[in-house]
N, C-alpha and C positions, 0 to 999 in steps of 0.2 A: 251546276248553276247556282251564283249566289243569291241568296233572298236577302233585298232590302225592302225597309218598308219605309212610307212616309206616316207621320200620323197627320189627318189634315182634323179632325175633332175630340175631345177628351170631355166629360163632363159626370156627371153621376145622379143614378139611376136610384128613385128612393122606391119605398112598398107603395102599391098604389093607397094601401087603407093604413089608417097608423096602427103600430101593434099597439093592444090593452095593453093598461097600465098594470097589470097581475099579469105580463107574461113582458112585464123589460126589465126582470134577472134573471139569465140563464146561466147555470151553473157549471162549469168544465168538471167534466169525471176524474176518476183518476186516469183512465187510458189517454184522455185528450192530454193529460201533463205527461204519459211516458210517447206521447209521437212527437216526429219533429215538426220543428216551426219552419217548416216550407211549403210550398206549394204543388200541390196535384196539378198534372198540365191537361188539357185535351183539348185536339182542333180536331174542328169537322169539316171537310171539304164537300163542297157544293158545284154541281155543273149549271151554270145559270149563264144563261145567254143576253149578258146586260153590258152595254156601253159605259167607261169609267166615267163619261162626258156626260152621258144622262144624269143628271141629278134627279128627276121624278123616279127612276129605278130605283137608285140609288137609296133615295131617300126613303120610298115605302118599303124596302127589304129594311133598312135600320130602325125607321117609327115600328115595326111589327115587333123585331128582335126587342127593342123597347120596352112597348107597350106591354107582351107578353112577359119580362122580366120584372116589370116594376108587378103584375099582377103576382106573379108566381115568389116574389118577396115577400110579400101577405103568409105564406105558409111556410115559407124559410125563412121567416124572421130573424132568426141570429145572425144571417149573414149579411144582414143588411147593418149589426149592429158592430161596436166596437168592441175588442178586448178590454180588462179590466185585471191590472198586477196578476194577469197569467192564471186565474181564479175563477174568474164570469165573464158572461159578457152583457155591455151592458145595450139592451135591443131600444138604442133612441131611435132607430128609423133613418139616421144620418146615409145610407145606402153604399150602392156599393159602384165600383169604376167602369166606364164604359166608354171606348175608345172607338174612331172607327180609321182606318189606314187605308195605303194604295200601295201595290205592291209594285216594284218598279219594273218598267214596258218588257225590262227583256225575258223578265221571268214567267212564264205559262204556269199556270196549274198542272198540266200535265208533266211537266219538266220536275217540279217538286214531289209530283206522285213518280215517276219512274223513278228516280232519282233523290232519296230523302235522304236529306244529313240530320241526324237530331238538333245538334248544333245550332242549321240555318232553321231549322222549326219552331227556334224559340220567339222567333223574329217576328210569328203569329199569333204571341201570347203577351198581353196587359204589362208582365209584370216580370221581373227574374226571379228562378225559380228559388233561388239559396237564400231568403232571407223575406220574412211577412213585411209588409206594408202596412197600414190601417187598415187596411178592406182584407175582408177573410173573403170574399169574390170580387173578380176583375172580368170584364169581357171585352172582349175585339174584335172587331170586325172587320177583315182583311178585302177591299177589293181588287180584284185582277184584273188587270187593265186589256186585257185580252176573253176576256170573259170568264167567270166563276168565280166565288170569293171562299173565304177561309174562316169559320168561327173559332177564335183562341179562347180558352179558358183557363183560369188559376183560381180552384178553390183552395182553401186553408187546413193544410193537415192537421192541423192544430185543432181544428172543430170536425173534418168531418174525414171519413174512410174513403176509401175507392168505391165501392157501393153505394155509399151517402152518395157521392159526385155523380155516377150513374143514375140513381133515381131522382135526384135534382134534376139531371138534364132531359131524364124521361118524361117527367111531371112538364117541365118548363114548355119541352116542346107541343105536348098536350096541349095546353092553355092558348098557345101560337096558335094550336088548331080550332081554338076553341071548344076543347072537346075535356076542359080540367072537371067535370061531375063523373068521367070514365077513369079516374086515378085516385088511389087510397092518400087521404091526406098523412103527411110525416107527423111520427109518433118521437118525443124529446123526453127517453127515460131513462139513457145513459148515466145522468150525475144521480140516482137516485138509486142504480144496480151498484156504478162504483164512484163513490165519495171521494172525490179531491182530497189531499193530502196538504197538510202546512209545506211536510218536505219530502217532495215525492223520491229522491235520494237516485234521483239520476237523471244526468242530462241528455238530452233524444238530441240535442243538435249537434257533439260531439265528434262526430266521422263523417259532417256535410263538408263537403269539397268543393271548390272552384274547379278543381285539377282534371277531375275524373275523364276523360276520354269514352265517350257514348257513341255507340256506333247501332246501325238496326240489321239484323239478317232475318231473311226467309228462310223457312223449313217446311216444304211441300208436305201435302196431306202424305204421300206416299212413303215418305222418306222418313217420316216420322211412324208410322206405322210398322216398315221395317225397323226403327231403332225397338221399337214395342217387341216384337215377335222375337227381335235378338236377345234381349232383356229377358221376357219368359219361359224362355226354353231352359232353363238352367235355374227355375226358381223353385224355391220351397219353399215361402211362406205359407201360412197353416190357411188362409182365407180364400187362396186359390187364384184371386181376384188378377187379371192381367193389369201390367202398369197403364196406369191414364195415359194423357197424352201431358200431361204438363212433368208427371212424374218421371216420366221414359226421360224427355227432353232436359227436364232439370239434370237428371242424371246423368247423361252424354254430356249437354255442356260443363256440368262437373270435371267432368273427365278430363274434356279437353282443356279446363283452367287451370288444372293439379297439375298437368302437363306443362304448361305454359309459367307454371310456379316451382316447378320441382329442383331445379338446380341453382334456388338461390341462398340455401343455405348448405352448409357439410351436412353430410350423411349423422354425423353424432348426437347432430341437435334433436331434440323431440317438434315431429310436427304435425299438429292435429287439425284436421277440416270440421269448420263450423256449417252447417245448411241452414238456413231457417226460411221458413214459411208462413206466411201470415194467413190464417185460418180464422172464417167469418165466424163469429162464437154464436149470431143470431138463433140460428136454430140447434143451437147448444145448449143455452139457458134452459131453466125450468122454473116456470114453463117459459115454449120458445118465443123469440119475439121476430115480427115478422119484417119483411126486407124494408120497407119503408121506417124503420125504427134509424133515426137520423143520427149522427155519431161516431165516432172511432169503435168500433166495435167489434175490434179483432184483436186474438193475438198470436205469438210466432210458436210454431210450432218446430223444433230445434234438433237436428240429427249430429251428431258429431261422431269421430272416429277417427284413431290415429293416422298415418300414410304406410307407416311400417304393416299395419293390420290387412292390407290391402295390396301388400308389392308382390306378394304369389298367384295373386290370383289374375286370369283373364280377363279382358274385357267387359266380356259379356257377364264373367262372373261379379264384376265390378259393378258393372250396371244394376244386378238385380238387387246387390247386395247395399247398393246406393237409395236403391227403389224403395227397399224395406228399410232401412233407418229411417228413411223420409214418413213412412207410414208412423213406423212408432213415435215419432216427436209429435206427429201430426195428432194421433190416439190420445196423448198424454195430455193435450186441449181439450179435458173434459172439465165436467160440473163440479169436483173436488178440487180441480185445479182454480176455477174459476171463482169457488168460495173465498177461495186464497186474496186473491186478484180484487173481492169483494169487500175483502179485509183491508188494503192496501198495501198487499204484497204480492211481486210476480216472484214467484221461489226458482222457475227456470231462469228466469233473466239473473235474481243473482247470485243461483249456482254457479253461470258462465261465467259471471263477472270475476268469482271468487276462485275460480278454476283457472281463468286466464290471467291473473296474476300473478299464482302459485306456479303456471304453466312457464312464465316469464324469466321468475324468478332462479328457476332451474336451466333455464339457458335455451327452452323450447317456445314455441312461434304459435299459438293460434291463429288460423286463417280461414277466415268467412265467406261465405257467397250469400248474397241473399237473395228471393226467389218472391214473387208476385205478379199475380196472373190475374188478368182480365177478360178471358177467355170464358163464353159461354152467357157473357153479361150482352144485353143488347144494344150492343152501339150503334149499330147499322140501324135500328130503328127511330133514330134521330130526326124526324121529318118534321121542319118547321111549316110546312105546309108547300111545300117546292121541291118534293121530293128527297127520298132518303138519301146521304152521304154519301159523295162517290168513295170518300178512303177515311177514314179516322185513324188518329196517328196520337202519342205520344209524341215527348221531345228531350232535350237531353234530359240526362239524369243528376242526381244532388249528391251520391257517395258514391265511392269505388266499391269493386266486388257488389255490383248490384245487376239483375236482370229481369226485366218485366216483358213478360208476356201478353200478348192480342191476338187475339183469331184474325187470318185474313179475312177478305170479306167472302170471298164463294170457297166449300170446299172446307178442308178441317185442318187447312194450315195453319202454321202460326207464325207472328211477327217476335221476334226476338230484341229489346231495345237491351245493350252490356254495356257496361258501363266499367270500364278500366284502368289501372294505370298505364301511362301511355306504354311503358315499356314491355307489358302485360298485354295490351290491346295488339302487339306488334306481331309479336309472340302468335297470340290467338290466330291473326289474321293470314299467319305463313303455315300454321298447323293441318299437313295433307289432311286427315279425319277430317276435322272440322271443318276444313273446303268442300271433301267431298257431300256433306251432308249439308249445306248450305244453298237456294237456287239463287242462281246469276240473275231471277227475276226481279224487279222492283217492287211492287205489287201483287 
């Protein structure tokens, strides 16, 4: 089913109180200069039984989302404000975009939830995702002419993490309820743990694609639980610990990507797999700082290992052996690492860097997947006062070799968003494994 949309309103949404004039410079950290300058996506889908023709429906669901935003920009004041030469930002209050659309007759909500292309889901979001705009946040409001609408969102990676976007949206909907004195105000102490840099000496926008090929697959609670149990049957890491669910997963879809990469170069060349994982550093600091702390506030935790290291062993010995690299990169996101990071140096980032050109230069291939997960975070508790979300969704993705994870909504599944090249996504998508462990379900 394709999703078009019409926009029938555009206009912008300022704070409802103006910020103090001692809080309109906010400073970018140095993590905010090593993320890219695109856009976090999230729609919320809503089951609401409102005529497209009603404009009094129509109109009090958009004055609430409103009304409720322009309050909730009072405490997220930067994102009401503009960037400034990639440095600060500067919080005049100028606000941020808010759009509202109709989704065209033949499209159902239910048709885009059985059936989601990341693709046609951008079609719910303000903004594209590969390139900022003035507004570090956009919103949209999709209605279905059939009934149910669609809230799109594009915050700024540039300012804030997956978890920023998260408790923005959890705070926001608070305040919808009227219920903003039951939520911890955002805490802005990023640029003052890490100091922006004259020259942060690398550019985060460098591997953002137009190209990429994003597709979403389901992975039942169960199926994934068997990848788990295949995984630790054969492990000896010293912590004993069984793989999570994100770590099992990451690890099979490894699998299946190495696979789906493995005969593109001769056997002579050297070829080494990158993993990385972005690791919330909040409760890593010392002392730690708590989830409401607003900002880029993570960084990648990095496994690598050659192909050849790995061509004797089974499967499942693959897996756990996949499991434990991911751990150790993950360990190595500690408080010593962090001082570093504090100083204005990530020493893992340019280890890689300096590894992958020495890796080049000898006639061998570094090859990345990268891995982030929203799973565990409360999307489903989204309720602007109309009850919680029928589905939250991502949309496509901004780089190749990328996959982000979502819990479904019932149950311990997860949503898989991959993001490929096309000829790579092809590959994947005829790979018997990987079918088998995929459900035929939509949702």
């Amino acid at each position: 089913m394709k999703v078009e949309v019409e926009v029938i309103s555009n206009e912008i949404i300022k704070p409802s109180s103006p910020t103090p004039e001692h809080l309109g410079h906010y400073e970018l950290s140095f993590i905010d200069q090593l993320s890219p300058k695109t856009y976090n996506p999230l729609v919320l889908f809503y089951d609401l039984d409102i005529d497209h023709q009603d404009e009094s429906s129509i109109n009090e669901i958009s004055n609430k989302i409103k009304k409720s935003l322009s309050e909730v920009l009072t405490l997220y004041y930067p994102l009401a404000g503009r960037v400034e030469k990639d440095r600060y930002v500067y919080c005049n209050d100028e606000g941020v975009s808010y759009s509202v659309a109709l989704v065209n007759s033949t499209c159902h909500l239910s048709d885009v939830i059985q059936n989601p292309l990341p693709s046609e889901l951008c079609n719910f979001l303000p903004f594209e995702l590969h390139e900022l705009t003035e507004f570090a946040l956009g919103v949209q409001l999709n209605i279905f002419q059939h009934g149910g609408i669609a809230v799109g969102l594009c915050v700024s990676h540039q300012l804030a993490d997956a978890l920023s976007c998260i408790i923005f949206v959890k705070t926001w909907v608070a305040v919808a309820r009227g219920e903003a004195d039951r939520v911890a105000r955002p805490e802005f102490v990023s640029a003052k743990l890490f100091p922006s840099l004259d020259d942060p000496k690398f550019d985060p926008n460098v591997s953002i694609t137009k190209k990429a090929v994003s597709k979403r697959f389901v992975f039942e609670a169960s199926t994934i639980e068997a990848i788990r149990s295949k995984y630790e049957e054969k492990a000896s890491w010293e912590d004993k610990k069984r793989p999570s669910r994100v770590e099992a997963l990451s690890a099979f879809i490894w699998s299946r990507f190495a696979a789906s990469t493995s005969d593109e170069h001769s056997s002579e060349s050297e070829k080494v797999y990158l993993l990385n994982h972005p690791v919330n550093i909040r409760p890593k600091l010392d002392p730690p700082l708590p989830e409401h702390s607003f900002g880029n506030l993570y960084r990648c935790g990095y496994s690598m290992f050659p192909s050849s290291a790995l061509t004797t062993c089974s499967s499942e010995e693959k897996g756990y052996e996949v499991v434990r690299q991911i751990r150790e990169g993950i360990k190595k996101v500690d408080m010593d690492f962090l001082k570093m990071v504090q100083q204005g140096r990530d020493v893992q980032l340019e280890f890689i860097m300096e590894y992958a050109k020495d890796l080049i230069m000898k006639g061998g291939q570094l090859v990345s997947l990268s891995f982030t997960s929203l799973c565990r975070f409360p999307l489903y508790d989204a309720d602007f006062g109309w009850g919680k979300p029928r589905w939250v969704s991502s949309a496509a993705l901004t780089f190749n070799n990328v996959v982000a994870f979502m819990d479904t909504k019932t149950g311990n599944g997860i949503e898989a968003y991959i993001a490929l090249k096309e000829e790579h996504m092809t590959k994947l998508e005829t790979d018997e494994e990987f079918l088998k462990a995929v459900s035929p379900v939509g949702c």
